[in-house]
N, C-alpha and C positions, 0 to 999 in steps of 0.2 A: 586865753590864747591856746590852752591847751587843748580845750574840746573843739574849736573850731581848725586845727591840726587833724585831728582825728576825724571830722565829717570831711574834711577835703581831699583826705587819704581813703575814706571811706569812698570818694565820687571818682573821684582816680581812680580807684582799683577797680568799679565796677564796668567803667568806660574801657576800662584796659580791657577786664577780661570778657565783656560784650562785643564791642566794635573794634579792637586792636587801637586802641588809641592812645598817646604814650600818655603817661601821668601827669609831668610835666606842663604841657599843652592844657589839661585838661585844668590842672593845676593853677594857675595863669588865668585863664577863662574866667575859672571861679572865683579869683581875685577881682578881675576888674569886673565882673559884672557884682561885688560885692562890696566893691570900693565904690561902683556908681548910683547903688542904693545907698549905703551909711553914709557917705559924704550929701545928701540930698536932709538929713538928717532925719528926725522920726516922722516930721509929713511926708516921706516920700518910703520910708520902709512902711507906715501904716496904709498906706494908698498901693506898695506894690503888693503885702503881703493880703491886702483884701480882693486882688483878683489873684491871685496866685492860689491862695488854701483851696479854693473852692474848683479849680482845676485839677491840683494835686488830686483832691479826693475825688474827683470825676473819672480821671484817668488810673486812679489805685482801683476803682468798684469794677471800671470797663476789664480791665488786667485780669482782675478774680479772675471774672467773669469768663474772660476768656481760656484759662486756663483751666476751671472748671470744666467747661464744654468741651475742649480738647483731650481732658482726663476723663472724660464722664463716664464711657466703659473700664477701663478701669479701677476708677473710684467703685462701681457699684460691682463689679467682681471680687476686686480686694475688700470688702465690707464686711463680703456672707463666707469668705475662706476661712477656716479651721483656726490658723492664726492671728487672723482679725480679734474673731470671737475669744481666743487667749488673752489676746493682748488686751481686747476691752475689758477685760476681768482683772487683768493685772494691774491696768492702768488705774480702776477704779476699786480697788483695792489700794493700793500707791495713796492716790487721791484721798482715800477716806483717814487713813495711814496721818498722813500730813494734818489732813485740817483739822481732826482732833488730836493731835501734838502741837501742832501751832497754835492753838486753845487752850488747850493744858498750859502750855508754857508761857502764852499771854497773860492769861486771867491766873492764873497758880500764885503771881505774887506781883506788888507793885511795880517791880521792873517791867513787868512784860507792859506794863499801862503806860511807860513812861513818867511815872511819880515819883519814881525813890531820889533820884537827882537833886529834888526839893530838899527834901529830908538829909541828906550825906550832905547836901552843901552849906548846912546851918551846924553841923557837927561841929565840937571845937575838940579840935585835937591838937598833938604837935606837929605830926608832919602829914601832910593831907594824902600822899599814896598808902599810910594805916589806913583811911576812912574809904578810899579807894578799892584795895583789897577785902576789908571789910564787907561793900556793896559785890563785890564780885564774890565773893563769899555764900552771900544771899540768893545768890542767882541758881551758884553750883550746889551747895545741899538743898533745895527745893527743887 
């Protein structure tokens, strides 16, 4: 319930602040045109949803596309600027930064693998937030 709240405040908002269109309205729309799929039950969401994806992604490449084209002096001005060139060193710096600490901190110890949970949860203790802190224990001095 909750994520489908948040995509329909998400479709409202963007109709709002495109076409001036109240939320409400918009809001509504995507009810009943959502009620007239799921009430059709899954032959009819797998039959709308197999001509719809392949639209969606037609008209998301055509969009790039366009907006590329419309930026394309721009894009290739802003590239060769002074600041560009900063920024792609900083970024890739950033970048390099990250993925060998998110390395480190994966592979450094079974937590990062997702395995220790195994192990903690065969632990016999008295009260399982010891064996809890314990594993978090492991995490912070490694």
């Amino acid at each position: 319930f909750m994520g489908n709240m948040v995509q329909s405040n998400s479709i409202g908002a963007a109709f709002n602040n495109a076409f001036h269109v109240p939320k409400l309205a918009v809001g509504i729309c995507v009810a009943v045109i959502a009620g007239i799929i799921f009430i059709g039950g899954i032959k009819r969401i797998a039959s709308f949803t197999e001509k719809i994806v392949p639209i969606m992604a037609l008209l998301y490449i055509i969009g790039c596309l366009v907006i590329l084209v419309m930026h394309l002096k721009d894009i290739f001005v802003g590239a060769f600027a002074p600041q560009a060139i900063a920024g792609g060193a900083l970024g890739v710096t950033v970048q390099k930064a990250m993925r060998f600490g998110v390395a480190r901190g994966l592979f450094s110890n079974e937590a990062g693998m997702g395995s220790t949970p195994h192990a903690h949860a065969t632990a016999e203790v008295k009260d399982p937030c010891d064996q809890g802190i314990i594993a978090m224990m492991g995490v912070f001095i490694d």
